[in-house]
C-alpha positions as CSV (number, residue, x, y, z in Angstrom):
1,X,11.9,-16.2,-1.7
2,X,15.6,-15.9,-0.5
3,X,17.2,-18.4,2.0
4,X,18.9,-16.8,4.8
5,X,21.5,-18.4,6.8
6,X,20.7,-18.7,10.3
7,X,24.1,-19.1,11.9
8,X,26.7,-19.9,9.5
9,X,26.7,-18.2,6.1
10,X,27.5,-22.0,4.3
11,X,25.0,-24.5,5.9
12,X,22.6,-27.4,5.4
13,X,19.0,-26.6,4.2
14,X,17.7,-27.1,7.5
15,X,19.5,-24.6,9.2
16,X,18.3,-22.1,6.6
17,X,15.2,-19.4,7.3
18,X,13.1,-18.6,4.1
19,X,12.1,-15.2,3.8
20,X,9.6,-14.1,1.2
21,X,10.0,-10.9,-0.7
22,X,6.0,-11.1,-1.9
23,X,5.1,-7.8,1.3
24,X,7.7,-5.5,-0.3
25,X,6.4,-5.7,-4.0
26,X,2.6,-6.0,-3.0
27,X,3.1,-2.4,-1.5
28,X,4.8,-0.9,-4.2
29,X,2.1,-2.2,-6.6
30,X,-0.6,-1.3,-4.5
31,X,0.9,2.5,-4.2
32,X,0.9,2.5,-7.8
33,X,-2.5,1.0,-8.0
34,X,-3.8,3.7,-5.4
35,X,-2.2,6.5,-7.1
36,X,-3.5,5.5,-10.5
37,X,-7.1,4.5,-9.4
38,X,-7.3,8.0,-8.1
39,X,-6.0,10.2,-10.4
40,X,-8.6,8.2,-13.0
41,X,-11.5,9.0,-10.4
42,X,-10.5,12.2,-9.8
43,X,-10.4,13.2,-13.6
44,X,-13.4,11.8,-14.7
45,X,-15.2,13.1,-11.5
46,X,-16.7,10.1,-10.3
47,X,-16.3,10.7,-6.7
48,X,-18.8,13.1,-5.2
49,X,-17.5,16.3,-3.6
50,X,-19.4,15.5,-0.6
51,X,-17.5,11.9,0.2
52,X,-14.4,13.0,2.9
53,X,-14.5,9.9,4.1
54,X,-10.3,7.7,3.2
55,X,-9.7,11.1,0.8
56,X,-6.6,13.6,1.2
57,X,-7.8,17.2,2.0
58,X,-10.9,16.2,2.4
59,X,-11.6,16.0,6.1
60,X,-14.6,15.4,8.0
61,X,-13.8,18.3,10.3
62,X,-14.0,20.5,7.0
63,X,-17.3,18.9,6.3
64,X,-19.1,19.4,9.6
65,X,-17.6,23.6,9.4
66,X,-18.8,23.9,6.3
67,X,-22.4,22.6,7.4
């Protein structure tokens, strides 16, 4: 959490915002996360061909041609 001056840059406490750096590393981790957790899927083949459904280049329009 980093204090941020709201008008002054020396003040009291209470004139002080609090900003939490927590969103900026929970997306970085979950990018990793997502990029990891896919590659695993992807190489072991536990994801059906089928699913197009939240997958890159694999679109539903792609799907509904190919039926």
């Amino acid at each position: 959490m980093v204090i941020l001056a709201k008008k002054e840059p020396i003040c009291t406490p209470d004139a002080t915002r609090p900003i939490s750096l927590l969103d900026c590393h929970l997306k970085v981790i979950e990018k990793l996360f997502l990029s990891r957790f896919l590659k695993v899927l992807n190489d072991r083949g536990l994801l059906p061909d089928n699913q197009s459904g939240f997958r890159a280049n694999h679109r539903l329009q792609s799907r509904v041609l190919l039926l």
